[in-house]
DOKE-418516 format. One line per field, with one value per residue (C-alpha): x, y, z. Coordinates in Angstrom, 2 decimals. Each point is the difference from the previous one (the first is absolute). Layout:
# DOKE-418516
px: X / ...
py: Y / ...
pz: Z / ...
//
This chain:
# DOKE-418516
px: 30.34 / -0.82 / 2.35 / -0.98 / -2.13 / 2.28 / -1.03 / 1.68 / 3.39 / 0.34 / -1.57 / -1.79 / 2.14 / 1.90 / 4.12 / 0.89 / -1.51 / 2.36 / -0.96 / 1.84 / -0.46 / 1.65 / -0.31 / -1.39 / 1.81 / 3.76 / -0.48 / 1.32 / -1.17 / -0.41 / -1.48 / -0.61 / -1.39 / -3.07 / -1.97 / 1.54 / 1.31 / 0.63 / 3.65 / -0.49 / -1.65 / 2.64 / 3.40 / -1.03 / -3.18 / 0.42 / -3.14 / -2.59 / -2.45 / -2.62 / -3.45 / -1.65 / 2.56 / 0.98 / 3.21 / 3.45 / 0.60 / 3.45 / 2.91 / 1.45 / -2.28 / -3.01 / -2.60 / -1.94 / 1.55 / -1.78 / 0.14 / 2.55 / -1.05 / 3.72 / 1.45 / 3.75 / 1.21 / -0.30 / -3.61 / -0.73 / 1.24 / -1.81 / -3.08 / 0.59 / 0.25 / -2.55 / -1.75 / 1.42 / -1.46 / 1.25 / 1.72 / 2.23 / 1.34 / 3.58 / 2.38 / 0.97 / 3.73 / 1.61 / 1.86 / 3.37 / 0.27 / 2.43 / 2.80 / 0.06 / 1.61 / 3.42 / -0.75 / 0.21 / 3.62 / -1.33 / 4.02 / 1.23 / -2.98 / 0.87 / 3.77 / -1.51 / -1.62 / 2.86 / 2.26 / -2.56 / -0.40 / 3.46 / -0.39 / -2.03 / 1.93 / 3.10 / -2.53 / -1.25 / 3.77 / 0.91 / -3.05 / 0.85 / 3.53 / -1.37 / -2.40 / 2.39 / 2.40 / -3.03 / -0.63 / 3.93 / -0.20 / -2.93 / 1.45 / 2.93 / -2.21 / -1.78 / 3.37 / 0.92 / -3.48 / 0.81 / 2.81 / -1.09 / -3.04 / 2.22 / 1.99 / -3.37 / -0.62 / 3.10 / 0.31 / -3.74 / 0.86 / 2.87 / -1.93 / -2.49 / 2.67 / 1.30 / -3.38 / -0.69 / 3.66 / 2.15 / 3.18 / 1.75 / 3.82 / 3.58 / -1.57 / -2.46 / -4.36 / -1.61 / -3.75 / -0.85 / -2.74 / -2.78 / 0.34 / 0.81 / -3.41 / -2.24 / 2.09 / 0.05 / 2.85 / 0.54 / -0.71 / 2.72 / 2.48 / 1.34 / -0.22 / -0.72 / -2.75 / 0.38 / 1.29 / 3.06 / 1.56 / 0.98 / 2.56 / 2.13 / 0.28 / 2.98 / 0.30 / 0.01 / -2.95 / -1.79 / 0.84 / -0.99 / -3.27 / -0.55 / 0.64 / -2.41 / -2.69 / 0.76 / -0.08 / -3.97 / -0.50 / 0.96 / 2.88 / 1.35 / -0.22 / 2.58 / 1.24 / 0.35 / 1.67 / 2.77 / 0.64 / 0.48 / 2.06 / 2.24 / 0.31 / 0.56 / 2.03 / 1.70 / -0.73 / -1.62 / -3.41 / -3.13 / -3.23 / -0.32 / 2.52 / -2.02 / -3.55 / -0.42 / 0.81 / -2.49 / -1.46 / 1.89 / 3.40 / -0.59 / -0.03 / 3.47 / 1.37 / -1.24 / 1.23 / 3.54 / 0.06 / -0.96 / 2.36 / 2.88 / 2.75 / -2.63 / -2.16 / 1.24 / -0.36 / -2.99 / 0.75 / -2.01 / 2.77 / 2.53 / 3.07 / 0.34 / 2.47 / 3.06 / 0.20 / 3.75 / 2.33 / -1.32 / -3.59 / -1.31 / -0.05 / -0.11 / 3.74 / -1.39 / -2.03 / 0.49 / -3.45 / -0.88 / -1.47 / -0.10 / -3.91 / -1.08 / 1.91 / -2.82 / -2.87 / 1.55 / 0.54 / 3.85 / 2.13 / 1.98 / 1.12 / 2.45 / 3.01 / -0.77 / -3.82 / -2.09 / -2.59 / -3.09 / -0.28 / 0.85 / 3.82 / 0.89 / 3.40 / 3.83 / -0.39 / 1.48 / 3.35 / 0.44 / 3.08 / 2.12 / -0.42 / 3.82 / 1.10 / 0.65 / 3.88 / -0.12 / -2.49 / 2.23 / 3.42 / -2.25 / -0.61 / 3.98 / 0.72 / -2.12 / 1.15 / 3.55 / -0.81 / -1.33 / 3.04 / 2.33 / -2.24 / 0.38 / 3.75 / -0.38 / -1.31 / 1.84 / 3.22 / -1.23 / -0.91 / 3.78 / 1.11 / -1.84 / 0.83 / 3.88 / -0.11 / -1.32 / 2.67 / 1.86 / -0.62 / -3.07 / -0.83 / -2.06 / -3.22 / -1.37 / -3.83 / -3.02 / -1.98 / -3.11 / 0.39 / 1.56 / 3.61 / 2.41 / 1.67 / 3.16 / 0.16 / 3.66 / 0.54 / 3.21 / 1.82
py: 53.36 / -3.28 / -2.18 / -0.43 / -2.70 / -3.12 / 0.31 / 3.77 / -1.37 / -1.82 / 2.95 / 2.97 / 1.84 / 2.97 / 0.11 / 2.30 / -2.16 / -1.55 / -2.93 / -1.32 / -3.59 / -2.04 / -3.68 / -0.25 / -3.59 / 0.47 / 4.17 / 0.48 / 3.12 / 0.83 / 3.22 / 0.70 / 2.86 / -0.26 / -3.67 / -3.45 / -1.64 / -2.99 / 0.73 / 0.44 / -3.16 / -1.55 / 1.13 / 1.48 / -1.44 / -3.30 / -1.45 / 1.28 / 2.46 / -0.23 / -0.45 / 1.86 / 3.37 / -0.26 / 0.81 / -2.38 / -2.96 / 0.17 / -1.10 / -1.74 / -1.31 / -0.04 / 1.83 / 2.87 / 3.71 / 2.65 / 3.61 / 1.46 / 2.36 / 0.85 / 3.77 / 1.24 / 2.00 / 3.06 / -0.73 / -0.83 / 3.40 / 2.13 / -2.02 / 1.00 / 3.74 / -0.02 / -1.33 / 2.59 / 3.64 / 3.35 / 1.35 / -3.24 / -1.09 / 0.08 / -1.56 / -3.45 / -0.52 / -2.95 / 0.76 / -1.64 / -3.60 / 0.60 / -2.11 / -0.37 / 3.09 / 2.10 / 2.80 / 3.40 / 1.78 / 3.20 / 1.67 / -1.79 / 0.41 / 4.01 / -0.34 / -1.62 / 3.01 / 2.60 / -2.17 / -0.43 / 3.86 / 0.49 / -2.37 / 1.78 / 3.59 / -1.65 / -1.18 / 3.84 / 1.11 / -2.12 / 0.97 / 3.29 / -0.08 / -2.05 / 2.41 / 2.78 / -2.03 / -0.42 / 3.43 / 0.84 / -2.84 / 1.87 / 3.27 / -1.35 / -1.58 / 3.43 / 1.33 / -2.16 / 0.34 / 3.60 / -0.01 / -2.73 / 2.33 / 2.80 / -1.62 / -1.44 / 3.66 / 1.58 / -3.06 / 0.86 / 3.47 / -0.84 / -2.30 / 2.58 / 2.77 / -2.47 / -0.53 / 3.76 / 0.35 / 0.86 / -1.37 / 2.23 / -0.97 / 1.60 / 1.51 / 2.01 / 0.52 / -0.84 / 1.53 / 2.45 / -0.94 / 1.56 / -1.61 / -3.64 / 0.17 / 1.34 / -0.85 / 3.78 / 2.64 / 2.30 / 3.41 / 1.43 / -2.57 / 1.99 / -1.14 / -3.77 / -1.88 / -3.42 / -1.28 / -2.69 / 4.09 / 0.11 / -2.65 / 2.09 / 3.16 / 0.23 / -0.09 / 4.03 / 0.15 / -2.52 / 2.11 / 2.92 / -1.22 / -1.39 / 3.12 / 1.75 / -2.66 / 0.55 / 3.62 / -0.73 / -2.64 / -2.88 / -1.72 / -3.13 / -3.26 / -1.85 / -2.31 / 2.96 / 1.86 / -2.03 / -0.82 / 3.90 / 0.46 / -3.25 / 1.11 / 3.80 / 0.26 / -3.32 / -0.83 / -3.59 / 0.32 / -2.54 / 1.07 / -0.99 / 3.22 / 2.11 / -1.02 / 1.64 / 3.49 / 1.96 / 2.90 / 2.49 / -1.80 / -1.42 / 3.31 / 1.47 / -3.54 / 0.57 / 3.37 / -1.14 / -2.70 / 3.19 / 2.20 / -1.82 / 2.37 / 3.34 / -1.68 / -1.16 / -3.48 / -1.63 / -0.82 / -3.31 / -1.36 / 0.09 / -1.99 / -2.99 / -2.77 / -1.04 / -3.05 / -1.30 / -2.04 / -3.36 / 1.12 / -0.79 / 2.87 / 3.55 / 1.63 / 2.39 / -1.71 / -3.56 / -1.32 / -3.40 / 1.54 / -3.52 / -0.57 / 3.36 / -0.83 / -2.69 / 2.49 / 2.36 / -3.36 / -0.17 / -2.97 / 1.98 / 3.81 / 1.92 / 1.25 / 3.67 / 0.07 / 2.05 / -1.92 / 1.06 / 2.89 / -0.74 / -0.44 / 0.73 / 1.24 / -1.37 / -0.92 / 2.37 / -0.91 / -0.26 / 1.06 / -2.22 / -0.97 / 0.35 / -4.22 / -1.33 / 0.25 / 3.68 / 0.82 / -1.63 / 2.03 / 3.32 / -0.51 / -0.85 / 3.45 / 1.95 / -1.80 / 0.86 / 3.65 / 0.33 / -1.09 / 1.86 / 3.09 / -0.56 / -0.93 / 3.24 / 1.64 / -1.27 / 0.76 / 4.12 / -0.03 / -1.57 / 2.95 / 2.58 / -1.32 / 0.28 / 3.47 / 2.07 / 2.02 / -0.96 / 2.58 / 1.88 / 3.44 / 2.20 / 1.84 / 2.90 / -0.56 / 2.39 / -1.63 / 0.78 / 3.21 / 1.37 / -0.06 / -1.48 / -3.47 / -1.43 / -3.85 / -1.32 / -4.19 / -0.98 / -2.44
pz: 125.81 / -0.98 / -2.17 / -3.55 / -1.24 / -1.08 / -3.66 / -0.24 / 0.80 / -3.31 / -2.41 / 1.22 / 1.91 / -0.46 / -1.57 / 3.18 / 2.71 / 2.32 / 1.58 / 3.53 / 1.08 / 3.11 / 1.25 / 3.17 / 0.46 / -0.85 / -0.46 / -4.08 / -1.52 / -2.87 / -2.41 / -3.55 / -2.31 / -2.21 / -0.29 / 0.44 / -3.38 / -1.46 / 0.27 / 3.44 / 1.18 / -2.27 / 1.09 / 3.82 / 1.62 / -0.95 / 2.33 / -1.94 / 1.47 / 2.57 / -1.03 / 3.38 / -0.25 / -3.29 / 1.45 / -0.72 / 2.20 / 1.35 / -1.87 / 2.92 / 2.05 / -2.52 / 2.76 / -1.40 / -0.09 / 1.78 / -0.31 / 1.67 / 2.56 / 1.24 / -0.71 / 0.13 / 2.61 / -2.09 / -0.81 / 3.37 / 1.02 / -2.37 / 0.76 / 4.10 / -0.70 / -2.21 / 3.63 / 2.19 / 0.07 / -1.74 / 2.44 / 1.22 / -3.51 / -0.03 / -2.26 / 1.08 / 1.45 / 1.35 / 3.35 / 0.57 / 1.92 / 2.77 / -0.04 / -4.00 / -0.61 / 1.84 / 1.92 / -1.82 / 0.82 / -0.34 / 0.77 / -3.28 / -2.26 / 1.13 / -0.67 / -3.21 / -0.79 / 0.99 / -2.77 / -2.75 / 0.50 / -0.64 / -2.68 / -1.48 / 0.01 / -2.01 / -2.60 / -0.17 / 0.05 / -2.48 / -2.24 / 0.34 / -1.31 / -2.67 / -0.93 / -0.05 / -2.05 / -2.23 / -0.51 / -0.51 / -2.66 / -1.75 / 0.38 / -2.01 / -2.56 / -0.65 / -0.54 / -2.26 / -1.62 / -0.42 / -1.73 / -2.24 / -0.95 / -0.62 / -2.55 / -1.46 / 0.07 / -1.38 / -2.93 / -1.02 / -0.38 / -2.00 / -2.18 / -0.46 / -0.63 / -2.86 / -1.43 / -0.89 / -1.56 / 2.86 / 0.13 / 2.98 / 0.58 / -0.48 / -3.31 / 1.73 / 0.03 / -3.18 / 0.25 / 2.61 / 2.21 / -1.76 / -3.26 / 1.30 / 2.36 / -3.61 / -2.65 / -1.74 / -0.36 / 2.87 / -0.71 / 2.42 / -1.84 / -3.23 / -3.61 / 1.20 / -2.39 / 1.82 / 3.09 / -2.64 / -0.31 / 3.24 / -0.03 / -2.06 / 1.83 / 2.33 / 3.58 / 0.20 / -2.09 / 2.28 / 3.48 / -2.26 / -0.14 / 2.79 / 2.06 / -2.22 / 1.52 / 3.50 / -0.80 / -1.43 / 2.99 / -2.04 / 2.21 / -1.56 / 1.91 / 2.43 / -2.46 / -2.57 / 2.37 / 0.72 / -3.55 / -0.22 / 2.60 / -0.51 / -4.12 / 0.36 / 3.13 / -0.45 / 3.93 / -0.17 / 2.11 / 0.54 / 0.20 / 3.78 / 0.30 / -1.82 / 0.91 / 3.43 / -1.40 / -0.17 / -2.96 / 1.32 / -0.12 / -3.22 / -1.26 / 1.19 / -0.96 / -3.50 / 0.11 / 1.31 / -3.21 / -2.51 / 0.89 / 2.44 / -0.54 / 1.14 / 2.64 / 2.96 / 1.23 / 1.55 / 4.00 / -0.87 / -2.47 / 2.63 / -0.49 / -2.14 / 0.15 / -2.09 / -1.44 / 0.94 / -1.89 / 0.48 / -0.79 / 2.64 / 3.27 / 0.52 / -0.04 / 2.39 / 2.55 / -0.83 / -0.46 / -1.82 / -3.53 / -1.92 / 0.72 / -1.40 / -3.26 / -1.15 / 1.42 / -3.51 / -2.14 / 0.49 / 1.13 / 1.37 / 0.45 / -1.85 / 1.43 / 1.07 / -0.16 / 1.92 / 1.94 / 2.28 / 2.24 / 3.01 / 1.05 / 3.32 / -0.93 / 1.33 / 3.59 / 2.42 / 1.07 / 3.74 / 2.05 / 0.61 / 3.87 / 1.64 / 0.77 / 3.37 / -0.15 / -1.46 / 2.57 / 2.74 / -1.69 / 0.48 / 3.46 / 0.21 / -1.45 / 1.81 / 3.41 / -0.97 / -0.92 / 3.70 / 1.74 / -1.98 / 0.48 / 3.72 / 0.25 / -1.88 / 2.68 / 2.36 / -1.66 / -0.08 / 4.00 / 1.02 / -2.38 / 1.57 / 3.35 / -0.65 / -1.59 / 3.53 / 1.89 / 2.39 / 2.65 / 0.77 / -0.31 / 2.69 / -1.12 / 1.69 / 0.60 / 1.87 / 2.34 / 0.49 / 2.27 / -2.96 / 1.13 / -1.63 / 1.71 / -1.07 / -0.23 / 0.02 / -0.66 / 1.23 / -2.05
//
């Protein structure tokens, strides 16, 4: 491709073009984008231009640039498979100088391996254990989570209960179920024309009425539950006690609470504790009751209440193992009772020994022809 014409250097030529020039006297190179400008000839080519090529004389020397007709290696190796057929391009590699480099120790570079392999395996181990701490951590977190939501839980349902009138405590349910969810009388609840009447019924009334709902399949809630138990049978109960029950033994616990003197006791109340003197454990089994005094708004208990369900009772009292000098005085006495028992002994055989006679008597015997023989022993 020919070069340019000189007067396309200086104006019409395009921004992208690249132009390469050398010196063919002292070899400088040199290359620019787009036209030649004033700025150019000014700061760079300081020896004007060349009328003939149009191209910059050489800041050096002052001879006239030529194009540049030199490539890079990586030019001049795209241009040489561009020259080579199909089938025989490969992709161009430079092959080692001998002498310039160490021989390959192929035994180490394997020995390498063997370690970085091991390497490798701690870095799993140790992600591993990592991992499962991870998940242990999370699995507390959830936990934690869970509880958190269900005293979310439980304080929204006691926010709610307090909303629609109910205020359960020592003093009992105020509002059965049916009228705190609609806001109208009961019809199974007798001679009540607002839910404000309930408040001043007393406890009977209130486990009156509430076993006439569970007898229409209208059972009262946990939190009213344990309000009735804790004000009519005086046994102080939460409603975690009370909430796994089910319909069933709600019903013979309500019955129980009607009538406690005729109907026998529920197996599911089993046996509370007693408060002690100090207020603060079971007289009986000696558990901590302080933190279930808050859980019923107390500081503290009362000497001789009766708390929760689930005392274990006294603890059984163990015999008393025998020590190591009573065991060793036992094994005296019985040692001692043997050798007295044989000096015993002993003492009867020299006695029989003394009493025989002192001369022997002859005894008339058969022998086995069935006559008689007569045996004498001489003194």
């Amino acid at each position: 491709m020919p070069p340019p014409a000189p007067e396309t250097f200086r104006g019409d030529i395009d921004e992208t073009t690249v132009t390469r020039v050398r010196c063919g006297q002292c070899n400088t190179a040199a290359k620019w984008k787009g036209p030649l400008t004033d700025d150019m000839l000014a700061r760079t080519f300081t020896r004007g231009v060349s009328a003939e090529t149009g191209l910059p004389n050489c800041p050096h020397c002052g001879t006239p640039m030529a194009h540049d007709t030199k490539v890079d290696a990586v030019e001049a190796f795209k241009r040489a498979a561009d020259q080579l057929p199909a089938d025989q391009v490969a992709t161009p590699r430079q092959p080692r100088i001998p002498g310039l480099t160490p021989a390959f120790n192929f035994e180490a570079a394997f020995h390498s391996i063997i370690d970085q392999r091991a390497e490798v395996r701690r870095a799993k181990a140790i992600h591993e254990s990592k991992h499962k701490d991870a998940q242990r951590a999370k699995k507390t977190a959830d936990e934690a989570q869970d509880e958190l939501s269900k005293l979310e839980d439980e304080y929204a349902e006691r926010a709610e209960e307090r909303e629609h009138g109910d205020d359960a405590g020592a003093g009992g349910l105020q509002g059965c179920a049916y009228e705190r969810e609609t806001g109208k009388p009961c019809t199974i609840c007798p001679q009540l024309a607002d839910i404000a009447t309930r408040g001043k019924l007393t406890i009977a009334d209130q486990v009156n009425i509430a076993l006439e709902h569970a007898r229409s399949q209208i059972y009262p809630n946990a939190t009213d539950l344990a309000a009735l138990v804790t004000a009519s049978a005086g046994i102080y109960v939460r409603r975690e006690d009370v909430k796994p029950w089910d319909l069933v033994t709600v019903g013979f616990v309500l019955e129980w609470l009607a009538a406690p003197t005729s109907v026998e006791k529920p197996p599911i109340m089993g046996r509370s504790h007693i408060v002690g003197e100090l207020g603060a454990g079971c007289v009986n089994c000696g558990a901590l009751l302080t933190p279930l005094a808050a859980a019923h708004g107390l500081e503290a208990w009362p000497v001789g209440a009766v708390v929760g369900i689930d005392c274990q009772g006294p603890p059984e009292v163990e015999e008393a193992r025998p020590t190591a000098k009573r065991h060793k005085s036992r094994k005296d006495a019985a040692k001692a009772k043997q050798v007295a028992e044989k000096a015993e002994r002993q003492a009867a055989a020299e006695r029989q020994a003394s009493a025989k006679p002192a001369r022997k008597t002859s005894t008339n015997r058969t022998n086995g022809s069935g006559k008689r023989a007569q045996k004498t022993r001489r003194r």
